[in-house]
NUKOL-273593 format. One record per residue: residue in three letters; x, y, z of N, C-alpha, C, O, CB in turn. Coordinates in steps of 0.05 Angstrom, whole numbers, padded with zeros to 5 digits, always signed. Each point is the difference from the previous one (the first is absolute). Last residue first. Glycine has a CB too. Example, Ala and Ser with C-alpha at 12.3 -4.5 7.8 and 13.67 -1.06 7.14 Angstrom:
BEGIN
Ser+00257-00045+00142+00016+00024+00001-00015+00022+00014+00010+00022+00004+00014-00035-00047 Ala-00018-00102+00042-00018+00024+00000+00018+00024+00000+00021+00000+00013-00059-00023+00012 
***
This chain:
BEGIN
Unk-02193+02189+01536-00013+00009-00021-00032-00009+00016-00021+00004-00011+00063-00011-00037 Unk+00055-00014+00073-00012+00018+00008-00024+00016-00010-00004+00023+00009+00042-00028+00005 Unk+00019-00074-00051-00021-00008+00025-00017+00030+00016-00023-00001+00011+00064-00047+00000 Unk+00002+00013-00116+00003+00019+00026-00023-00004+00018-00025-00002-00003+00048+00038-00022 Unk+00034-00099-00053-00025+00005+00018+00005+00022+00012+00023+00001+00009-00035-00044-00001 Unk+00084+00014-00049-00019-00004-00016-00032+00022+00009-00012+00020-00009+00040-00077+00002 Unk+00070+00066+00066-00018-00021-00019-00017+00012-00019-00002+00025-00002-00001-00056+00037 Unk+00103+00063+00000-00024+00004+00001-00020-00019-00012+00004-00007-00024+00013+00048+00029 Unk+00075-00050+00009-00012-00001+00031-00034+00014-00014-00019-00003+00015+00077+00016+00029 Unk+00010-00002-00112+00004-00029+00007-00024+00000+00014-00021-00004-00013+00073-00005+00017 Unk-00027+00093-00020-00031-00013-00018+00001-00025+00009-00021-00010+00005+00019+00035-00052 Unk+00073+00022+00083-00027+00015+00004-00014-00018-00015-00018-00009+00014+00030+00059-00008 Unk+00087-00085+00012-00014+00016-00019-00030+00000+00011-00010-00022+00007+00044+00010-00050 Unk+00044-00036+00083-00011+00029+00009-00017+00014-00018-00009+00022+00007+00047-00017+00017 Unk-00003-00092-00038-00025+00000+00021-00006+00033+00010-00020+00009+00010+00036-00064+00011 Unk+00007+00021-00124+00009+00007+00020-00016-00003+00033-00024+00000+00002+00045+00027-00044 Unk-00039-00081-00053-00001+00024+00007+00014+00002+00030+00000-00019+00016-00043+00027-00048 Unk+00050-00076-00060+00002+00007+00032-00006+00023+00008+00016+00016-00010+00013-00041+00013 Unk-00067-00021-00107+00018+00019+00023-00008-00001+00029-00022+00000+00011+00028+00032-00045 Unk-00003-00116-00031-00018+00023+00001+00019+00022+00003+00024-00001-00004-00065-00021+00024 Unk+00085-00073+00005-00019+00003-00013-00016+00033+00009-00002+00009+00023+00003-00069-00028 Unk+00107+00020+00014-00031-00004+00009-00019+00014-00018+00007+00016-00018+00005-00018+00066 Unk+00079-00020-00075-00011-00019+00011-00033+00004+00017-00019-00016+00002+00074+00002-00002 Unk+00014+00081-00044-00019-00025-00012-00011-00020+00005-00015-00011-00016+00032+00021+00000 Unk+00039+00046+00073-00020+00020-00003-00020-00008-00023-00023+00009-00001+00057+00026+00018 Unk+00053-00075+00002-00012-00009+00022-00039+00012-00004-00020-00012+00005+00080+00014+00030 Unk+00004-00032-00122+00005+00019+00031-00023+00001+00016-00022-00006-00008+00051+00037-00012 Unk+00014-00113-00040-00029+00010-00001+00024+00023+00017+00022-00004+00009-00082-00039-00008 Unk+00126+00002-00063-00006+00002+00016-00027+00011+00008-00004+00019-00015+00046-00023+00012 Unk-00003-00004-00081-00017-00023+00015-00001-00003+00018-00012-00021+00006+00015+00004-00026 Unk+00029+00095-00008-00015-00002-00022-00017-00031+00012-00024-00002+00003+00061+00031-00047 Unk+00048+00001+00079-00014+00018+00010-00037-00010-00018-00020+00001+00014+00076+00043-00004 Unk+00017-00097-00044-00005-00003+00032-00016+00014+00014-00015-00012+00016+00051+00001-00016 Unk-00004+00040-00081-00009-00031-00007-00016-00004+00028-00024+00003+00004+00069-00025-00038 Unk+00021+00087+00033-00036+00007-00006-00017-00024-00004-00024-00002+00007+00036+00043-00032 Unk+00079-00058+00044-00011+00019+00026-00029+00006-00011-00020-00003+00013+00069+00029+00004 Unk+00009-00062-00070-00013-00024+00013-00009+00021+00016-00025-00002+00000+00051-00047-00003 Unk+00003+00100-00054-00017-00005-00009-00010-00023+00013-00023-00007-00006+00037+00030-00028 Unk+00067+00017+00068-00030+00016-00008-00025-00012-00006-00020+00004+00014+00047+00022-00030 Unk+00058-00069+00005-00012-00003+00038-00023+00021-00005-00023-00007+00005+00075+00001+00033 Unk-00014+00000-00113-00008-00021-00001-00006-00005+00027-00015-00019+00006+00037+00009-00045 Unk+00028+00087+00015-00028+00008-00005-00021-00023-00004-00023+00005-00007+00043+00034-00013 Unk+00074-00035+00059-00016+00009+00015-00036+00005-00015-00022+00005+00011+00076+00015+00012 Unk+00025-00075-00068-00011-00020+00024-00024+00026+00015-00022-00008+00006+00081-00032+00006 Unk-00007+00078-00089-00033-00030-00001-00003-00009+00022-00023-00005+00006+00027-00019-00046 Unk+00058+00090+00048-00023+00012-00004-00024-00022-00015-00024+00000-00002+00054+00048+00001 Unk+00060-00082+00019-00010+00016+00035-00031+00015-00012-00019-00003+00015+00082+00023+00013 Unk-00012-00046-00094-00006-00026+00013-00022+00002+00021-00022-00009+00005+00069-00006-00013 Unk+00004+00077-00041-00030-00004-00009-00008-00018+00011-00024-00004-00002+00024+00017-00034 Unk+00080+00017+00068-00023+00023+00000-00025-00017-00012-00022+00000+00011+00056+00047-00019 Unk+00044-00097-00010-00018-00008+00035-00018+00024+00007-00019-00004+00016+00063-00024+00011 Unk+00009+00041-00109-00018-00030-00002-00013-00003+00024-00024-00007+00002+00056-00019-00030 Unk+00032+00099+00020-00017+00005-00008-00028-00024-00007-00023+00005-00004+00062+00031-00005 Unk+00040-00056+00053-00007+00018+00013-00029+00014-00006-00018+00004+00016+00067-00003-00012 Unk+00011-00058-00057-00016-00015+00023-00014+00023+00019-00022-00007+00008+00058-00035-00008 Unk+00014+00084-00069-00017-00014-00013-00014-00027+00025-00024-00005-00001+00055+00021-00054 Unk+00043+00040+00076-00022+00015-00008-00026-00010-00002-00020+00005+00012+00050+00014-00030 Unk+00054-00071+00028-00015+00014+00026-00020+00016+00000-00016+00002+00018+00050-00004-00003 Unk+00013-00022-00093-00024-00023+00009-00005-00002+00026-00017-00015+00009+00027-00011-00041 Unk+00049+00100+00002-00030-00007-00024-00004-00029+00011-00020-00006-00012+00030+00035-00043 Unk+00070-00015+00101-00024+00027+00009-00025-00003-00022-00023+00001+00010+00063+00040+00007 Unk+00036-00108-00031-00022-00001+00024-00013+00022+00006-00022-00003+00010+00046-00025+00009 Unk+00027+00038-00095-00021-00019-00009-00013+00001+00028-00023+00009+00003+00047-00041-00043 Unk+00036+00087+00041-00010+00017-00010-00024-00026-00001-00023+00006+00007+00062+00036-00031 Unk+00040-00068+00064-00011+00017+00013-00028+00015-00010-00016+00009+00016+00063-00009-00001 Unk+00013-00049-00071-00015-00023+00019-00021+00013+00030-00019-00010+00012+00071-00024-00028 Unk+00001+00077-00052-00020-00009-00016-00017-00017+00014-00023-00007-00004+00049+00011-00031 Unk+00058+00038+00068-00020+00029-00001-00029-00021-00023-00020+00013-00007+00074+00049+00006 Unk+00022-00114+00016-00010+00006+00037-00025+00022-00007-00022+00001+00012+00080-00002+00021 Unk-00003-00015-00108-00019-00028+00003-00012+00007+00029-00023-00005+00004+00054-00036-00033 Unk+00029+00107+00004-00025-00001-00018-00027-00024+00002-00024+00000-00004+00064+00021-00026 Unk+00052-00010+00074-00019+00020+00007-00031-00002-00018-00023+00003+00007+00070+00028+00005 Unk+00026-00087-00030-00012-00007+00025-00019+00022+00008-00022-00004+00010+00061-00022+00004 Unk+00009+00041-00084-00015-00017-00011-00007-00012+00029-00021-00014-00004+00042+00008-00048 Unk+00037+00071+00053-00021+00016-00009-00022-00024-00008-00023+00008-00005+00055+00037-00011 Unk+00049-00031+00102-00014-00022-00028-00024+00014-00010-00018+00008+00015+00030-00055+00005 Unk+00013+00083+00059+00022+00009-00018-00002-00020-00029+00007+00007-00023+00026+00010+00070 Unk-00099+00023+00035+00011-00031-00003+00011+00005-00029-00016+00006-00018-00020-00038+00049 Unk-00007+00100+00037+00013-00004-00007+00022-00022-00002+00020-00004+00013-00041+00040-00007 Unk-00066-00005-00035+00011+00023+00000+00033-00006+00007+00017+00009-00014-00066+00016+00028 Unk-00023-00092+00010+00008+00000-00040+00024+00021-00004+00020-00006-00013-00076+00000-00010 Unk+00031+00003+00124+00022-00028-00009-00005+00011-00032+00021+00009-00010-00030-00063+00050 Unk-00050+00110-00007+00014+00012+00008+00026-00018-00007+00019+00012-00010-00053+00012+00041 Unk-00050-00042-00048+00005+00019-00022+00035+00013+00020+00015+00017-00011-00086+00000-00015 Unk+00015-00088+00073+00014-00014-00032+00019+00023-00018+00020-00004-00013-00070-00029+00005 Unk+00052+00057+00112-00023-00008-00017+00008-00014-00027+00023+00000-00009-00047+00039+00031 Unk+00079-00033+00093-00005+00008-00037-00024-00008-00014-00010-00022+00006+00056+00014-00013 Unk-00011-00015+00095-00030-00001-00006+00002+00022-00026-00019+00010-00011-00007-00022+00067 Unk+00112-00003-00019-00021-00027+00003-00032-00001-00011-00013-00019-00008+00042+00015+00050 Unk+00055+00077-00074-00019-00010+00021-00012-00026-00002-00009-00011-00021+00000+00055+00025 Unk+00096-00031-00059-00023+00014+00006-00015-00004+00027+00009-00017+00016-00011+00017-00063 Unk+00078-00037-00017+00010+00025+00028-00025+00015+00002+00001+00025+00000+00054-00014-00009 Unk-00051-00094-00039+00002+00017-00020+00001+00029+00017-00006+00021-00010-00021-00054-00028 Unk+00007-00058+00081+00025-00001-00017+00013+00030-00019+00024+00004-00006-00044-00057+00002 Unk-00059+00049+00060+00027+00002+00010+00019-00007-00006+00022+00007+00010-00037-00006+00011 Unk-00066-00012-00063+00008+00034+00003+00022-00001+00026+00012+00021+00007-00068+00004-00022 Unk+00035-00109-00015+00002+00013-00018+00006+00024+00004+00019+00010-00011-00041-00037-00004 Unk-00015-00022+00088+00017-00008-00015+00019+00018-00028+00022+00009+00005-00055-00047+00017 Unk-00050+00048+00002+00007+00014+00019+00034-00007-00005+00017+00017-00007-00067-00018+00039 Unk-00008-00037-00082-00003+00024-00022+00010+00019+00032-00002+00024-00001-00051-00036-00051 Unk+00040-00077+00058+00020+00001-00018+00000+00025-00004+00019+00006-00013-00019-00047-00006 Unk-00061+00019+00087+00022+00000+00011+00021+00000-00025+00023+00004+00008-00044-00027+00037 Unk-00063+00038-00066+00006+00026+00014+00030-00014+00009+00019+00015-00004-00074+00009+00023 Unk+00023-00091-00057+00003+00021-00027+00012+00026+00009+00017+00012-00011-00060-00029-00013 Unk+00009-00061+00083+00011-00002-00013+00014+00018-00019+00023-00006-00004-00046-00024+00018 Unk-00058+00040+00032+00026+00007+00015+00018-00009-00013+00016+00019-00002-00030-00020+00042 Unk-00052-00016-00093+00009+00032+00005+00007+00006+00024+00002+00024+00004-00030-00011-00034 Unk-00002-00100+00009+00017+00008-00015+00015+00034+00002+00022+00009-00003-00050-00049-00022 Unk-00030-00005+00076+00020-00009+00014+00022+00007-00028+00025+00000+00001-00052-00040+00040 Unk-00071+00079-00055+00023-00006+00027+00020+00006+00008+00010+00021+00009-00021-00043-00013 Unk-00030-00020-00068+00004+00017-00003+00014+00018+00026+00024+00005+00003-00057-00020-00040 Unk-00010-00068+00036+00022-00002-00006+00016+00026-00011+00024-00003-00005-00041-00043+00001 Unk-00079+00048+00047+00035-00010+00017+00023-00012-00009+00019-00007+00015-00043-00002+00014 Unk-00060+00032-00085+00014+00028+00021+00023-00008+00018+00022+00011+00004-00070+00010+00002 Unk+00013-00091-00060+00015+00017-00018+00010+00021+00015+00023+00008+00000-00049-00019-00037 Unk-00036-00043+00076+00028-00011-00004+00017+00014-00004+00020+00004+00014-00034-00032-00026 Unk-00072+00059+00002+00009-00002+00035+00029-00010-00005+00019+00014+00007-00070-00032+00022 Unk-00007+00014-00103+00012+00021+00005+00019+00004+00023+00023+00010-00001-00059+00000-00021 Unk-00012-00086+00004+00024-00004-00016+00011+00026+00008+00024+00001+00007-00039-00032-00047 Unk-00055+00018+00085+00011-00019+00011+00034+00012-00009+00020+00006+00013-00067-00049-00017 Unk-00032+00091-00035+00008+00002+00025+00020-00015+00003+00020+00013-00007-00057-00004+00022 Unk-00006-00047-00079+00015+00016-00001+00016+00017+00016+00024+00001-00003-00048-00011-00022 Unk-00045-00052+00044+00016-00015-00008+00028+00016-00007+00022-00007+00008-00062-00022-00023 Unk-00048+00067+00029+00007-00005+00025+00032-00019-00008+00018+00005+00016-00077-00004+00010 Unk+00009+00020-00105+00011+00024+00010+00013-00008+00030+00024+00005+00003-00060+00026-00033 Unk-00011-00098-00001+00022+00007-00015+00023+00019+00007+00024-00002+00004-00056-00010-00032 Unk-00054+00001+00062+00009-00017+00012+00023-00002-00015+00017-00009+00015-00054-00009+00004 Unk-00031+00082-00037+00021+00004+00028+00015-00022+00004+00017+00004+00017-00047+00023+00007 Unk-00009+00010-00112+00002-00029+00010+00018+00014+00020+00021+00011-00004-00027-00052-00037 Unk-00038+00102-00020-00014-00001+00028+00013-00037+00008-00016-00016+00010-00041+00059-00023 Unk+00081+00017-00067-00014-00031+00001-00020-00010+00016-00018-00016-00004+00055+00008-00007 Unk+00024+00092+00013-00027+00001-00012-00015-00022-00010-00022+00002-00010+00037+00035+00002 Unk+00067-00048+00063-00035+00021+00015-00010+00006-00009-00021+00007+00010+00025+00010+00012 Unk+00067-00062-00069-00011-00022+00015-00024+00020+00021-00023-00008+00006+00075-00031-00008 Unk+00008+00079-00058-00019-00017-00011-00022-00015+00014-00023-00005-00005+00058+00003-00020 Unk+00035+00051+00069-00021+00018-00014-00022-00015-00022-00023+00007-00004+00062+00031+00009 Unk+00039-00082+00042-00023+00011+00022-00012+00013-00013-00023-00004+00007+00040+00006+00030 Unk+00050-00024-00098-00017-00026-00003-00027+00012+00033-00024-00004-00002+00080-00049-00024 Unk+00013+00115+00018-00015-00004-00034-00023-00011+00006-00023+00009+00002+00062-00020-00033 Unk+00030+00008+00095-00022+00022+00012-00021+00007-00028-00022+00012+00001+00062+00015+00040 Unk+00034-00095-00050-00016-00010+00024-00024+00028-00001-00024-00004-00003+00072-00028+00040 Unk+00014+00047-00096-00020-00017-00010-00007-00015+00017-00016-00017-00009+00028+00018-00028 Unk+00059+00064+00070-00023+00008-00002-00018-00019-00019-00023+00009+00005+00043+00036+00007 Unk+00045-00083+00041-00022+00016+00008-00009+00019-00014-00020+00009+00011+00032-00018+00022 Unk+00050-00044-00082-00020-00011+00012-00015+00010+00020-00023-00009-00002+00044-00018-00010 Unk+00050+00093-00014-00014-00014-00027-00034-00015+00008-00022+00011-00001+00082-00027-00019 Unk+00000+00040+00086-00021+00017-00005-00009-00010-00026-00024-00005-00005+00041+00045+00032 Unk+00056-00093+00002-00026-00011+00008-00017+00027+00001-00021-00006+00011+00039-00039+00019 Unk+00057+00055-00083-00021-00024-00012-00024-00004+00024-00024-00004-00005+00067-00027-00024 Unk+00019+00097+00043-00017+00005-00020-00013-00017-00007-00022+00004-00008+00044+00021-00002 Unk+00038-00041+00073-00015+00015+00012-00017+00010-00021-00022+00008+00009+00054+00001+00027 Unk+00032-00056-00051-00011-00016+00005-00023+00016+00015-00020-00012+00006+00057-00022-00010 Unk+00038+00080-00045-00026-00012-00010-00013-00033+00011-00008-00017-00016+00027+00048-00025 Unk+00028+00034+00097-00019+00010-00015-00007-00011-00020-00024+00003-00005+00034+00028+00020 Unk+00054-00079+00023-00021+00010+00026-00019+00012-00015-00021-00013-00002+00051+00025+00041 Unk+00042-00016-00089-00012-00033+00007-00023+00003+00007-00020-00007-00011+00056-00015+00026 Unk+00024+00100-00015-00014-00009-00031-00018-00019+00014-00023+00007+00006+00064-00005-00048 Unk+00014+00010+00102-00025+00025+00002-00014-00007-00022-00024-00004+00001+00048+00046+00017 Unk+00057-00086-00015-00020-00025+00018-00021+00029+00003-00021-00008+00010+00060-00042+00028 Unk+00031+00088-00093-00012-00026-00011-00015-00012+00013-00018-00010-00013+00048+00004-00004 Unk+00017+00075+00053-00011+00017-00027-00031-00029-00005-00025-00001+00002+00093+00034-00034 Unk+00012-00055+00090-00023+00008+00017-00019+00008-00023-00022-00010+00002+00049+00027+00044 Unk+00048-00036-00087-00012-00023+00013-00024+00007+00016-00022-00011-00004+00067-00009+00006 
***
């Protein structure tokens, strides 16, 4: 019974990585689209998703704590430590598939928001030059050359008067 509401948990816990990660898909489309206002939209959806996730995985920690005290273990037992020892070989197997699926699409979001993170930084780059580029600097704006006031030739005229 306990074996069973862990099942549940984890695959509800797989479907919504499922949907986060073609949320962090559809953000990669959408920054090389350059539509922030979509993408800003997404956020939104992501945001959700992170807090239902969450509240799911206290959920899961509290069955899978549950669980290892049914099975005379420690409370904070690991997955590899409850498979090792849960005496159903066909529960073990479904727990060791459901465990194996959420770590590859923890991977795989993980590896999706690296690129995410590296379009959004080289698209602030390039507004940054954009910007640097139509920005005047100060040292364009005046005209000729400035000469120094301590420089020797400045202070000397044209004319010599001692002549």
């Amino acid at each position: 019974m306990l074996v069973q509401a862990l099942l549940k948990t984890m695959t509800t816990l797989v479907d919504l990585h499922e949907s986060l990660l073609s949320v962090a898909v559809e953000k990669t489309t959408r920054l090389k689209a350059n539509n922030i206002e979509s993408f800003n939209q997404l956020l939104k959806i992501e945001q959700k998703h992170v807090q239902a996730l969450e509240q799911l995985e206290k959920v899961r920690l509290k069955e899978a704590k549950d669980l290892a005290v049914s099975l005379n273990l420690k409370d904070t037992a690991s997955v590899t430590t409850i498979l090792d020892a849960l005496p159903n070989d066909t529960e073990k197997k479904a727990l060791e598939e459901k465990a194996t699926t959420l770590l590859a699409f923890i991977v795989d979001i993980k590896r999706q928001e690296d690129l995410n993170r590296q379009l959004l930084k080289q698209s602030l780059q390039f507004v940054q030059l954009q910007m640097d580029l139509l920005e005047p600097s100060v040292e364009s704006l005046t005209y000729g050359n400035k000469k120094a006031n301590d420089d020797p030739t400045s202070k000397r005229s044209v004319f010599d008067s001692k002549a």
